[in-house]
C-alpha positions in Angstrom: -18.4 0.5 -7.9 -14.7 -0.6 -8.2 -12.8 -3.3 -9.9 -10.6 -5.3 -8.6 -8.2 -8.5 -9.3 -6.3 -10.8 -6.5 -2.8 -10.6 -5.6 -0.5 -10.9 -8.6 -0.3 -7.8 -10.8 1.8 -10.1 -13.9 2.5 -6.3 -15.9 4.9 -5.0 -13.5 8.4 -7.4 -13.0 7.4 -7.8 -9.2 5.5 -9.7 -6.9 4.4 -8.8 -3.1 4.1 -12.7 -2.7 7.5 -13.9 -2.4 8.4 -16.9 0.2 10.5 -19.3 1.0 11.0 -23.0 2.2 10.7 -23.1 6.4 14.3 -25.2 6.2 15.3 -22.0 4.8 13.9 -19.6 7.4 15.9 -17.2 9.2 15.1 -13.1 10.5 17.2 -11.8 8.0 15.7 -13.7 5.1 12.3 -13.2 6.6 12.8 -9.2 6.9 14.4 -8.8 3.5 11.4 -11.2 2.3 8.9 -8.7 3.9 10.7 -5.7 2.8 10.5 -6.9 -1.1 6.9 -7.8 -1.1 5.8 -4.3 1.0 7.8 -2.5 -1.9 6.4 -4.4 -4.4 2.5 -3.4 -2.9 3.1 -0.2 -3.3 4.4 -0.5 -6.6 1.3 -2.6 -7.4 -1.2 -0.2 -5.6 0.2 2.4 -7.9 -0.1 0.9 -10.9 -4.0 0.4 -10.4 -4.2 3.9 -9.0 -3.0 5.2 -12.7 -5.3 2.4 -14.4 -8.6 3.2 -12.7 -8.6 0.0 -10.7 -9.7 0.4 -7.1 -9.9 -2.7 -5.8 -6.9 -5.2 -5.0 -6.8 -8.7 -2.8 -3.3 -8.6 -0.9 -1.9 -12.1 -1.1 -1.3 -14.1 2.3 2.3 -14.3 2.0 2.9 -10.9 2.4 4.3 -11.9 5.4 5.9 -15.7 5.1 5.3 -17.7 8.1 3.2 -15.3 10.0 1.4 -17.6 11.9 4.2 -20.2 12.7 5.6 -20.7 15.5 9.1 -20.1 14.3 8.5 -16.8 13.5 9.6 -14.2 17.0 9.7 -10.9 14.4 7.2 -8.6 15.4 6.7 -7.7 11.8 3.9 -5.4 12.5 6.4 -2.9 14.9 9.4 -3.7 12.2 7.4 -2.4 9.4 5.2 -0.2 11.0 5.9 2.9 9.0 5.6 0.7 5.5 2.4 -0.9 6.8 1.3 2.7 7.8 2.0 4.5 4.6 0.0 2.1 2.2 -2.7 2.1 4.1 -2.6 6.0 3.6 -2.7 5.4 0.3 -5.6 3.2 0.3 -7.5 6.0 2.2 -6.3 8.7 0.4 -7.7 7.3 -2.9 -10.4 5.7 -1.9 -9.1 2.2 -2.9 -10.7 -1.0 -1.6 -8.3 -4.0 0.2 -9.0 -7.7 1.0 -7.6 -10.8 1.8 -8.4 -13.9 1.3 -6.7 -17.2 3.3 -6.1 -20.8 0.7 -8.4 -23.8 1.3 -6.3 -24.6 4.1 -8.0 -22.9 6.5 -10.5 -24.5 7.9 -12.9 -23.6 11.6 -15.3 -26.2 11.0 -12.6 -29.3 10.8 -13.0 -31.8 13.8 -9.0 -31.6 14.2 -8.7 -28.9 17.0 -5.3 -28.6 15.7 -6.7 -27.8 12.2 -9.2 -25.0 14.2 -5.9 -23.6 16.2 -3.7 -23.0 13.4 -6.5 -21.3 11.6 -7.5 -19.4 13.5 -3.9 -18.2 14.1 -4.0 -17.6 10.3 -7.0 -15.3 10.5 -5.3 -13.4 13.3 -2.2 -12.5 11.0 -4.6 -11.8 8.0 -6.5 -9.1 10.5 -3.5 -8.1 11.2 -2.3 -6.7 8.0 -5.0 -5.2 7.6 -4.8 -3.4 10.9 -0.8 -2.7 10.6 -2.6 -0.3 7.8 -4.5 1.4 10.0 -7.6 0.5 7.5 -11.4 0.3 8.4 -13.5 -2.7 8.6 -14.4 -2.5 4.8 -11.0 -4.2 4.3 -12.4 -7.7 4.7 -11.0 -11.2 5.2 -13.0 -13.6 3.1 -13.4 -17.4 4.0 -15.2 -20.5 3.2 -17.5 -22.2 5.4 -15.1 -25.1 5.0 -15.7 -28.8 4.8 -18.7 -31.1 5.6 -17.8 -34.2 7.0 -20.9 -36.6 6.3 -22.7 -34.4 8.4 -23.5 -31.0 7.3 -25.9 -29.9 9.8 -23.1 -30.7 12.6 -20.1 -29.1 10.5 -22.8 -25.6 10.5 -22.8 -26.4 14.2 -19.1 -26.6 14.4 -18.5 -23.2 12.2 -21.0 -21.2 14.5 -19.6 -22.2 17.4 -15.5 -21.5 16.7 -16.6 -18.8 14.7 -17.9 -17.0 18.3 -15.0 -17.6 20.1 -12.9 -16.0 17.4 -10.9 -12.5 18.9 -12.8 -9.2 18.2 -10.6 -7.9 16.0 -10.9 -11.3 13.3 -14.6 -11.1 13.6 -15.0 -7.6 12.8 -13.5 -8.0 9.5 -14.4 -11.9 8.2 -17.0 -12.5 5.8 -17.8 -15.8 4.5 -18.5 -16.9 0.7 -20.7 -19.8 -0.7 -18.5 -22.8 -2.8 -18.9 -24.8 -5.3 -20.0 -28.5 -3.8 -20.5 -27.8 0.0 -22.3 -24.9 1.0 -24.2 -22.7 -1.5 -25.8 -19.6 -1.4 -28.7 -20.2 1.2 -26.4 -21.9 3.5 -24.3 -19.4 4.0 -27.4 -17.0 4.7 -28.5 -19.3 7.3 -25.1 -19.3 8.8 -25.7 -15.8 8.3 -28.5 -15.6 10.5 -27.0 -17.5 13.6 -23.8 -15.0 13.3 -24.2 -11.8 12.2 -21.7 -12.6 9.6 -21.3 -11.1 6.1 -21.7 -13.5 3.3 -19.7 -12.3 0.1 -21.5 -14.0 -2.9 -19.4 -15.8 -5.3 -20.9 -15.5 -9.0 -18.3 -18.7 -10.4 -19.4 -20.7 -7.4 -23.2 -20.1 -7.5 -23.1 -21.0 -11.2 -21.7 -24.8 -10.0 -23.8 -24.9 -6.9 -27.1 -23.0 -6.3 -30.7 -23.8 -4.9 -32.3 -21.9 -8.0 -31.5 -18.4 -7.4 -31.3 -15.7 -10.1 -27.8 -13.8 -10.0 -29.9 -11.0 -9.1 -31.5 -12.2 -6.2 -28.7 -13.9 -5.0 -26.5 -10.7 -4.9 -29.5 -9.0 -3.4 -30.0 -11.4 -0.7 -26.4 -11.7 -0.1 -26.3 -7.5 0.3 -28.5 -7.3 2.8 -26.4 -8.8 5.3 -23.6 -6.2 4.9 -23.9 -3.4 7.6 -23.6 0.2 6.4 -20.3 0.0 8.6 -19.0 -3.1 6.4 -19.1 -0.7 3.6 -20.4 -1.5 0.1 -20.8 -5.3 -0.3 -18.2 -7.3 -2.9 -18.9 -10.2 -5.0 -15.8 -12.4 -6.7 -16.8 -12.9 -10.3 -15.5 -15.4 -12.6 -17.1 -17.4 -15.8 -16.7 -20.9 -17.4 -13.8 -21.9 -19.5 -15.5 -23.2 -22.5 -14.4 -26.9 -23.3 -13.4 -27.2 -19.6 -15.0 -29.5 -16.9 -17.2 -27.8 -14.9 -15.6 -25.5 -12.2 -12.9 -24.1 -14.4 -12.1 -20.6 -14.4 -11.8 -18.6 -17.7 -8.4 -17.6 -18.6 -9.9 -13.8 -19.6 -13.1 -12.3 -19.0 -16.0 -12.9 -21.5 -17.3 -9.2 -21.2 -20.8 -10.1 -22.9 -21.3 -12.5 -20.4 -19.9 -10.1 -17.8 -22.1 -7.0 -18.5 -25.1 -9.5 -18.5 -23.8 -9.8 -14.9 -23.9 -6.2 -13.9 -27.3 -5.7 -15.8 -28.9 -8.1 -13.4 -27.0 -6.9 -10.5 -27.7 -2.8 -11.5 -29.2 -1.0 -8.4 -27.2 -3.2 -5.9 -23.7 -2.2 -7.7 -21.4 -4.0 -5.6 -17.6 -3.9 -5.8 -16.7 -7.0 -7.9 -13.4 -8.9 -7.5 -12.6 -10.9 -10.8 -11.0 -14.3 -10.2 -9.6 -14.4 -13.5 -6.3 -16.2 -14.9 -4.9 -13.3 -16.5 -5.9 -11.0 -13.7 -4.9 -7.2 -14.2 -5.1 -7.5 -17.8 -9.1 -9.0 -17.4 -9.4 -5.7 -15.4 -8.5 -3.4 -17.4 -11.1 -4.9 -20.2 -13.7 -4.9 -17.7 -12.9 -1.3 -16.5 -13.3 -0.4 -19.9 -16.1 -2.0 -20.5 -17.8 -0.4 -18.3 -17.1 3.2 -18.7 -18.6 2.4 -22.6 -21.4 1.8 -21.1 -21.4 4.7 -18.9 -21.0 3.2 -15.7 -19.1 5.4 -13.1 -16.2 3.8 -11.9 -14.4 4.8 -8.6 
């Protein structure tokens, strides 16, 4: 099992997410914008190496404007060496990698311009991941995305961009369950018509669920991971007491997050934490765990 947080490690002065305004774009300040953030990963990557935490969720703008037309850099040649050595790293240790594109991108919208530039999104995410030379375990996650009065069409929608996607985006997406449009067992049935992994979203099936322990919701959500796709991964997250419904804790309630690995023991999956305070919730839940015995990779 490993433990991971997304994108921002807030202990360590940097940040592999810098960007900038497109009115402000240019190669130079696009190359010295890539070159900060690559440094800044492998600051980050070592960090968790030395603190036991294996998992980390690169953020999208790695590389700003990726997917834009205005960017000509071929950023993947340019910084093929830096792309090449972290992904050593990851190997080398045994570390786990995603990504995960914002709400923005969307395969099921009835905008075909909506569909092309994300799928040109999911293109630059895969290709991150393949600039590091890593296997398909390094996932992209997505949400189904929206449902437009008519959720049986929208499903319809989803399958059919999803198959035209290129080879190297589908080997590596997976596909969560949200809060308010498509739980659990619809993502299992999209599941079905695809072939797609479904990464199950603890936060999300506490908002929106069709009855489904954690346990067999995990379970169910497993089985659709190959033995290629590597171990499957869950995000984790709990309510922020006093909060409407849907907010994310600021730090992790360990009580309630043990209670989550107890029902989840057998299936031990690697578990993002989408929590505020994000490196610091990981090292309490790293912790945790080895208190309680629990070998952590």
């Amino acid at each position: 099992m490993r433990i991971g947080y997304p994108c921002i490690n807030n202990s360590i002065g940097c940040t592999a997410n810098h960007t900038f305004r497109l009115a402000s774009y240019s190669r130079k300040k696009l190359l010295d914008t890539v070159k900060e953030n690559l440094d800044c990963l492998k600051k980050t990557l070592g960090w968790n190496l030395e603190h036991g935490i294996m998992f980390f969720r690169i953020g999208s703008s790695l590389v700003p404007f990726a997917s834009h037309p205005v960017c000509k850099v071929r950023w993947q040649e340019r910084f093929s060496d830096e792309f090449r050595e972290l992904g050593a790293f990851v190997r080398k240790h045994r570390m786990r990698i995603s990504m995960h594109p914002d709400q923005f991108i969307v395969i099921n919208s009835k905008d075909k311009g909506i569909v092309k530039r994300s799928v040109k999104e999911l293109e630059y995410h895969s290709q991150v991941l393949d600039a590091m030379h890593l296997d398909i375990t390094a996932k992209v996650q997505l949400h189904v995305g929206g449902v437009y009065g008519d959720k049986e069409s929208a499903v319809s929608r989803f399958v059919s961009e999803y198959k035209k996607l290129p080879a190297h985006v589908k080997r590596r997406l997976v596909i969560e369950n949200d809060e308010r449009c498509y739980c659990l067992k619809d993502c299992l049935g999209i599941s079905r018509k695809t072939g797609v992994a479904v990464l199950f979203d603890s936060f999300h099936h506490e908002c929106y669920n069709k009855g489904e322990s954690f346990r067999q919701a995990v379970g169910s959500a497993a089985k659709t991971w190959k033995r290629k796709d590597g171990r499957p991964t869950v995000d984790y997250s709990s309510q922020k007491k006093g909060r409407k419904k849907g907010s994310h804790t600021v730090t992790i309630n360990t009580k309630h997050f043990l209670g989550f690995i107890r029902e989840t023991k057998g299936i031990d999956p690697d578990v993002m934490l989408e929590i505020k305070d994000k490196e610091k919730s990981a090292l309490k839940a790293v912790e945790a765990l080895r208190k309680k015995g629990k070998k952590i990779r």
